[in-house]
C-alpha positions as CSV (number, residue, x, y, z in Angstrom):
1,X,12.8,0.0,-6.9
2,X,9.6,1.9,-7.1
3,X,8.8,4.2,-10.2
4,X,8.5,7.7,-9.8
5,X,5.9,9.3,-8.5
6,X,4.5,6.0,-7.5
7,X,2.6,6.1,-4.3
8,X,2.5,2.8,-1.9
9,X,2.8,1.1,1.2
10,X,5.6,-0.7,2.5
11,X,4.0,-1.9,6.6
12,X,0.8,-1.4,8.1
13,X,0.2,-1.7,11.7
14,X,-2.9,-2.2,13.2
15,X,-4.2,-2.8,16.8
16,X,-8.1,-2.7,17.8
17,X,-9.2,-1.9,14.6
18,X,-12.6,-3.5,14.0
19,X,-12.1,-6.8,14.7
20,X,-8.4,-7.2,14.3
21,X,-6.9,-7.3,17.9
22,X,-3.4,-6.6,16.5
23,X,-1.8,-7.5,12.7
24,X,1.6,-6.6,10.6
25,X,1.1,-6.3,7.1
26,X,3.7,-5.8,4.7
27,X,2.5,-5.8,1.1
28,X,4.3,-5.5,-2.4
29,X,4.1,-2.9,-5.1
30,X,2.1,-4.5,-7.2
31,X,-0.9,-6.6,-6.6
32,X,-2.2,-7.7,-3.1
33,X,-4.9,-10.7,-2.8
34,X,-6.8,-10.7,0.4
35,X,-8.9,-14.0,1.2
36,X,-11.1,-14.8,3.7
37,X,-14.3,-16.0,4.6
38,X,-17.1,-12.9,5.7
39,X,-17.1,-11.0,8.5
40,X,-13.2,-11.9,9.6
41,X,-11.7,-9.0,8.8
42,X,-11.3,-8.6,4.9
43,X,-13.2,-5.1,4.6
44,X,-11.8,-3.9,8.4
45,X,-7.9,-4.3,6.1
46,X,-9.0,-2.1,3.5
47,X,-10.8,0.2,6.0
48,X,-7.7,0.6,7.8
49,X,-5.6,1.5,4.5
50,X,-8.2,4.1,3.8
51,X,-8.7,5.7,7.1
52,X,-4.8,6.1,8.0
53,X,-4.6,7.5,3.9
54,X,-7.3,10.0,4.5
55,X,-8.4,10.8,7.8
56,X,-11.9,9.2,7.1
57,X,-14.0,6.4,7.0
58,X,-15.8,5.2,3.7
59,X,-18.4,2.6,6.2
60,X,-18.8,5.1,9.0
61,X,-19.3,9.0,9.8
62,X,-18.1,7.7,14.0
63,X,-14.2,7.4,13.7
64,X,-15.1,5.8,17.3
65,X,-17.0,2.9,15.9
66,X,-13.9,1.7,14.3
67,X,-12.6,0.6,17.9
68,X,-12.5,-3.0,18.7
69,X,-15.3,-3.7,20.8
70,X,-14.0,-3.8,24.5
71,X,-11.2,-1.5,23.9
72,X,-10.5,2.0,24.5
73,X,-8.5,2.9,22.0
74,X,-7.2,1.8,18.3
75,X,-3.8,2.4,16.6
76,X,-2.8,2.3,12.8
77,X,0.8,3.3,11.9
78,X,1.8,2.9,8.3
79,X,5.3,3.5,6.5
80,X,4.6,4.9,2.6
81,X,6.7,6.0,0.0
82,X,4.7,9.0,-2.0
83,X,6.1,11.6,-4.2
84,X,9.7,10.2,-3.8
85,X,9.7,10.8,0.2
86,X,9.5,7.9,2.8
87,X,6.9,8.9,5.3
88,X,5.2,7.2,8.5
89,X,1.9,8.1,9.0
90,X,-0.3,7.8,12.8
91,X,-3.9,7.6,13.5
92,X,-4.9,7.6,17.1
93,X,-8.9,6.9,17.9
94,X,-10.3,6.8,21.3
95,X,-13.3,8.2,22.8
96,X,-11.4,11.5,23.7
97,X,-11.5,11.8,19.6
98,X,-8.6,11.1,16.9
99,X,-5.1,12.1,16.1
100,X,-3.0,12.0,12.9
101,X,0.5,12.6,12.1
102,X,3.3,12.2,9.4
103,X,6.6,11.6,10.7
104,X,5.3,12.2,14.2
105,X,4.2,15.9,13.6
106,X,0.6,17.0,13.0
107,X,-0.8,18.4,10.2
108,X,-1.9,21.8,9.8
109,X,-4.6,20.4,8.3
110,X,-7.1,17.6,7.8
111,X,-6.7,18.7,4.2
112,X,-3.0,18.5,4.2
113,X,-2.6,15.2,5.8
114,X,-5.1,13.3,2.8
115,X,-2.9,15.0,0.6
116,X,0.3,13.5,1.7
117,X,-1.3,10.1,0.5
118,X,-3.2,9.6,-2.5
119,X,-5.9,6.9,-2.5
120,X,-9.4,5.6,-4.6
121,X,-11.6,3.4,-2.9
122,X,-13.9,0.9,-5.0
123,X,-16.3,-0.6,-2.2
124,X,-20.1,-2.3,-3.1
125,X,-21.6,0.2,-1.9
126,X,-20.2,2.3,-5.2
127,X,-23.0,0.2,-7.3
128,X,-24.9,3.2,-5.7
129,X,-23.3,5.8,-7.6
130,X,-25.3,5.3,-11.0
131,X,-28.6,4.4,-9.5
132,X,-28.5,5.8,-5.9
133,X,-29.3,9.4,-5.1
134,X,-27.4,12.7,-6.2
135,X,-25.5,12.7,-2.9
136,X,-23.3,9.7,-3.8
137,X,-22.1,11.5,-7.2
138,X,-21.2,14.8,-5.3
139,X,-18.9,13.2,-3.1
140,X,-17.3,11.3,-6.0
141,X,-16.7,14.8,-7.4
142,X,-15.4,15.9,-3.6
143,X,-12.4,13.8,-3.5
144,X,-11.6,15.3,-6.4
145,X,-11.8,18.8,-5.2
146,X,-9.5,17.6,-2.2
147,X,-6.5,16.9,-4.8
148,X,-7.7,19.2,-7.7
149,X,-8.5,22.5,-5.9
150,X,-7.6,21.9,-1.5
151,X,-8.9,26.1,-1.1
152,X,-12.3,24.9,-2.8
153,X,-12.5,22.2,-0.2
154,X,-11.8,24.3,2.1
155,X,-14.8,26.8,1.2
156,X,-16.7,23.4,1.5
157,X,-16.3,23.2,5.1
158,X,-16.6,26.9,5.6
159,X,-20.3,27.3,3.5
160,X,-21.5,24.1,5.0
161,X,-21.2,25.1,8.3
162,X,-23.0,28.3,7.9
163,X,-26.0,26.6,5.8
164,X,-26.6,24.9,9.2
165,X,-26.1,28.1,10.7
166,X,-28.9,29.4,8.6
167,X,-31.1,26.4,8.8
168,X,-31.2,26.2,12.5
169,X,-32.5,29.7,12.8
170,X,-34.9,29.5,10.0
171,X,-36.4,26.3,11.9
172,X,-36.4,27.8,15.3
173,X,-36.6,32.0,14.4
174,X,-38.1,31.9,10.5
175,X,-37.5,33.4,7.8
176,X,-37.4,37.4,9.2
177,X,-34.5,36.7,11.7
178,X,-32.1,39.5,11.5
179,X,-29.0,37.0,12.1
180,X,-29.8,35.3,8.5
181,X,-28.3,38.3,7.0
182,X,-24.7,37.0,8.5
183,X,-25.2,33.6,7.4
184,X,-26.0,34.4,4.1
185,X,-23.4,36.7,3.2
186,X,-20.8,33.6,4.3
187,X,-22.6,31.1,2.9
188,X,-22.6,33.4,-0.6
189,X,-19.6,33.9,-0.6
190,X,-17.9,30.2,0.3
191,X,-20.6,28.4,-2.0
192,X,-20.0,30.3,-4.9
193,X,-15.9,29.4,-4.4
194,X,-17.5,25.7,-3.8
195,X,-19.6,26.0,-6.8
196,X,-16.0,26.5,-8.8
197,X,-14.2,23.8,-7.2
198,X,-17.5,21.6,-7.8
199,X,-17.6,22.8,-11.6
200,X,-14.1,22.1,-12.1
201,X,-13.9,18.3,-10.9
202,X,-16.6,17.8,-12.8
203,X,-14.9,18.7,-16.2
204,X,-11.8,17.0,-14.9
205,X,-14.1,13.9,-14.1
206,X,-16.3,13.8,-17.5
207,X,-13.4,14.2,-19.6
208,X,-11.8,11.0,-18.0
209,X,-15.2,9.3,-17.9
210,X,-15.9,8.9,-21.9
211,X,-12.4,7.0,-22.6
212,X,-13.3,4.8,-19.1
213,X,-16.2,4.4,-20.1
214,X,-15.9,3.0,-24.0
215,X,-13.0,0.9,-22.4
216,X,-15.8,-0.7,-20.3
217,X,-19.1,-0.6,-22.8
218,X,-19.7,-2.6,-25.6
219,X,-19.1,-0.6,-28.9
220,X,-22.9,0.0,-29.8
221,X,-23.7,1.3,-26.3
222,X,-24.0,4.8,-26.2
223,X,-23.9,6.9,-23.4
224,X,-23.7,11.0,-22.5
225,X,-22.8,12.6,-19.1
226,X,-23.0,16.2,-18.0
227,X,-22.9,18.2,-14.5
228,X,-26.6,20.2,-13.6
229,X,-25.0,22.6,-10.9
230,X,-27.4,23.6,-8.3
231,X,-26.5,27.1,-7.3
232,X,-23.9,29.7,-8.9
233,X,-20.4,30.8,-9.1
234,X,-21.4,34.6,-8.9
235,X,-21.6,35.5,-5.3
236,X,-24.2,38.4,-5.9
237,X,-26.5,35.8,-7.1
238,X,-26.4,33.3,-4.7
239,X,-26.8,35.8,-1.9
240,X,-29.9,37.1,-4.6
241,X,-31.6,33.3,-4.0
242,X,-30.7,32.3,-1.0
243,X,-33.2,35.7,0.3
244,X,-35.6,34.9,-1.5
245,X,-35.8,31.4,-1.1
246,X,-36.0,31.8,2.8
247,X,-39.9,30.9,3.4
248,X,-39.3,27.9,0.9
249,X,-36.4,26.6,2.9
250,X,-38.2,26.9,6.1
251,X,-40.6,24.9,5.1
252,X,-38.7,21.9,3.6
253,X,-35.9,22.1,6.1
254,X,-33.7,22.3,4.2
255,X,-31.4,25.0,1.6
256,X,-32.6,24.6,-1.8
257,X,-30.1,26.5,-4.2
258,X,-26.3,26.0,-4.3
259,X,-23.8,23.2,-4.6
260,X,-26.1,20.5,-2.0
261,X,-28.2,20.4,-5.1
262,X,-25.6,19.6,-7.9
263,X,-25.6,16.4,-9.6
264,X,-23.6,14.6,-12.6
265,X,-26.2,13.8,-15.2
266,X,-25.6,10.0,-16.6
267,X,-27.3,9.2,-19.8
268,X,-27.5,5.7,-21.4
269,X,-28.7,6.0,-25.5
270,X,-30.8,9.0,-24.1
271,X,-32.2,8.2,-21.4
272,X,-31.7,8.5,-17.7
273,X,-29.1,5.5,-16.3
274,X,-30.5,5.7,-12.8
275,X,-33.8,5.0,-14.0
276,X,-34.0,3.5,-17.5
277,X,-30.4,1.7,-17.2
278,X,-29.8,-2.4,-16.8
279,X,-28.2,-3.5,-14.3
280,X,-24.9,-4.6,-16.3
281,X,-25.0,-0.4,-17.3
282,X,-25.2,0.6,-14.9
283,X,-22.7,-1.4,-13.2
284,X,-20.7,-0.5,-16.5
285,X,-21.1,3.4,-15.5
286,X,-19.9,2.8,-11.9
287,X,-16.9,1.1,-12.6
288,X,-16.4,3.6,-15.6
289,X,-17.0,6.0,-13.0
290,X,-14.3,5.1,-10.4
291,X,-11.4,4.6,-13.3
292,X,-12.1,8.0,-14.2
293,X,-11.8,9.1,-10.5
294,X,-8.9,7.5,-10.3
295,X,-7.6,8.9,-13.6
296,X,-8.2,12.8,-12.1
297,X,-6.4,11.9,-9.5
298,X,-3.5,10.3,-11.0
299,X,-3.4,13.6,-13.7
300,X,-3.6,15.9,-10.5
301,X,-1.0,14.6,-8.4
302,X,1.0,13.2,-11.3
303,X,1.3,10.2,-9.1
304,X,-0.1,6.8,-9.5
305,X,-2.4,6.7,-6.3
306,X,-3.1,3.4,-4.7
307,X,-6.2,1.5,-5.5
308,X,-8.1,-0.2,-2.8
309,X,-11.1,-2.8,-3.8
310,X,-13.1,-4.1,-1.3
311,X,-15.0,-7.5,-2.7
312,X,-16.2,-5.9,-5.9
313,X,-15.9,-9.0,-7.5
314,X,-18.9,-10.5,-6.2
315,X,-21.5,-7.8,-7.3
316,X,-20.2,-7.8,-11.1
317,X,-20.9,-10.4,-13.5
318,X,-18.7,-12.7,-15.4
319,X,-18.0,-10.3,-18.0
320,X,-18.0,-6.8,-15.9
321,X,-15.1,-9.0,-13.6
322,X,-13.1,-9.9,-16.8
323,X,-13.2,-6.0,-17.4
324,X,-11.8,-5.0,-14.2
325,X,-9.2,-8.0,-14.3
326,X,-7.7,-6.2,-17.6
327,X,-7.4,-2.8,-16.2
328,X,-5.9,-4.6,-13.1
329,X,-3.3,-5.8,-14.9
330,X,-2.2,-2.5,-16.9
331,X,-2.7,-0.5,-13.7
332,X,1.0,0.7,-12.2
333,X,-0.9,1.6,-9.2
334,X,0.1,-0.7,-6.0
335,X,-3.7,-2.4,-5.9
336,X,-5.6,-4.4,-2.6
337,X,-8.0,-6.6,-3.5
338,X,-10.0,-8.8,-0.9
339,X,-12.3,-11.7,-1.9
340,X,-13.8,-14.3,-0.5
341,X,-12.9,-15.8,-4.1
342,X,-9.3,-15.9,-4.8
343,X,-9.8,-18.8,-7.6
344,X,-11.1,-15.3,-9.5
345,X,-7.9,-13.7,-9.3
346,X,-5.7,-16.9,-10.0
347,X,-4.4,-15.2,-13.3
348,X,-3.9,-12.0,-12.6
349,X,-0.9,-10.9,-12.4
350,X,0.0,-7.3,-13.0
351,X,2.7,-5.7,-15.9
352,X,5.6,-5.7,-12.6
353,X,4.9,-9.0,-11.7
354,X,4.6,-7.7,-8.1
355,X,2.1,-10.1,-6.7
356,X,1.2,-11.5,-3.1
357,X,-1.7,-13.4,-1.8
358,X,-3.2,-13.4,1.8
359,X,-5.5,-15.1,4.1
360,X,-7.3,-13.2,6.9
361,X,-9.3,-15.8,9.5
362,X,-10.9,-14.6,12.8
363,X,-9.2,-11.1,12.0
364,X,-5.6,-12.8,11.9
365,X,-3.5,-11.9,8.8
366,X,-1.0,-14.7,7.0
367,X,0.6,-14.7,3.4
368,X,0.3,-17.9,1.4
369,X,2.7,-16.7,-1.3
């Protein structure tokens, strides 16, 4: 019996997915080890998970490049349990585009149908979040917006799409077009409810941060983290900037005031962890980073959402792993884990005692206990 509020999966279905031709998985509660060699299908597993959770892809923008090669079409049906309700979820890709359902009905929404299922992703490419660029951090603070505030991702979608509205014509009009005038007054009022939503997750995510964070750091190691934003809540004054910043946007190409110039601020003993960080901080600060995501989420939804971690284990050191192996063990969330070193997880075993361990060879799926 599952605990409340507990989100998981009980069967995954997948056909022409990457390089699985067709595989049935049906993991438990707990803990799930996936094994395999690379490039047979480990990360394509946990893709899949993520994709029929959430509509997207965390490897690619093309939903159609996740279609096994020589094939027209791919298929992912899934059975959950979230928020007490069984549900079966549908994702349809072809080249004609991509369908979801729950229960065999559409959503109304992108929006909605992420919501139904509440997911974090930990995947390499995360080590990017402390020393990478400022994009990687505003998407961290994103998903958040999708479970802590689903009408400020909505203004997302509505103020990005007339910031290229704007942009085109300032490229191929300048900066006197009369049409700007339109696109401004959305883009005004949209970003400032974005610049809310953005403001918010980032409290929600800082707060959780600190306690993730000393969890993680040795005791001595001090650290500070605060949100710049990039533009402002008050509509009046965004619409104030964005005229006057017309001839300076022309020129770089791109908008230079509101939230596509936010950023979370990540200090290490006062200085700037992109830049002046070690490598063990800052990969510290990114798993720090991702607990604390997942901790927003959990507190949002009051749901313990499932954790998905694609071979993280072989960018941390001995000491970051052992780190991640402890919080894997307290974690009630139902957790995938693929690796091409299962002698690393050999001990783990979560509070429930919920454990299975699989082998995936040539894109072919197989439990070994």
């Amino acid at each position: 019996m599952s605990a409340p509020g507990r989100c998981l999966y009980q069967r995954l279905a997948i056909e022409n997915f990457r390089n699985i031709s067709r595989a049935t998985f049906e993991p438990v509660p707990g803990f799930n080890v996936i094994s395999g060699s690379n490039g047979h299908g480990k990360t394509s597993l946990i893709e899949a998970l993520y994709v029929l959770s959430t509509s997207h892809s965390f490897r690619s923008q093309k939903l159609g490049e996740l279609i096994r090669e020589g094939q027209s079409s791919a298929q992912l049906l899934g059975e959950t349990l979230s928020f007490g309700l069984e549900r079966r979820l549908r994702a349809g890709i072809s080249a004609r585009g991509r369908s979801f359902q729950i229960d065999g009905k559409r959503p109304k929404t992108r929006l909605d149908y992420a919501l139904s299922t509440p997911v974090v992703a930990f995947v390499p490419a995360d080590l990017l979040l402390c020393s990478g660029p400022a994009q990687g951090r505003r998407t961290l603070l994103d998903r958040i917006i999708v479970y802590l505030d689903p009408p400020g991702a909505a203004a997302r979608s509505a103020y990005q799409q007339a910031a290229r509205a704007r942009q085109h014509t300032l490229d191929k009009r300048g900066p006197h077009a009369p049409e700007l005038d339109a696109f401004e007054q959305v883009m005004a009022q949209f970003g400032a409810r974005f610049a809310h939503a953005r403001k918010r997750a980032a409290e929600a995510l800082l707060s959780a941060l600190s306690p993730s964070f000393s969890q993680m750091a040795a005791p001595e190691l001090s650290a500070a983290f605060r949100y710049v934003p990039g533009g402002s809540e008050d509509a009046a004054e965004f619409l104030k900037e964005l005229g006057a910043r017309r001839i300076k946007d022309a020129a770089r190409g791109s908008v230079s005031y509101g939230p596509s110039r936010d950023d979370v601020e990540l200090l290490i003993a006062g200085r700037s962890a992109r830049s002046h960080a070690s490598q063990g901080q800052q990969r510290i600060l990114t798993i720090a980073l991702k607990i604390a995501e997942l901790s927003c989420v959990r507190s949002i939804t009051d749901s313990e959402p499932i954790l998905l971690l694609d071979d993280v284990s072989s960018e941390l050191d001995a000491e970051r792993t052992a780190s991640v192996f402890g919080y894997l063990e307290q974690s009630q969330s139902q957790v995938f884990v693929t690796t091409t070193r299962p002698d690393l997880f050999q001990n783990v075993v979560p509070k429930s005692h919920e454990r299975a361990d699989f082998e995936i060879e040539n894109g072919q799926l197989k439990r070994l206990r």
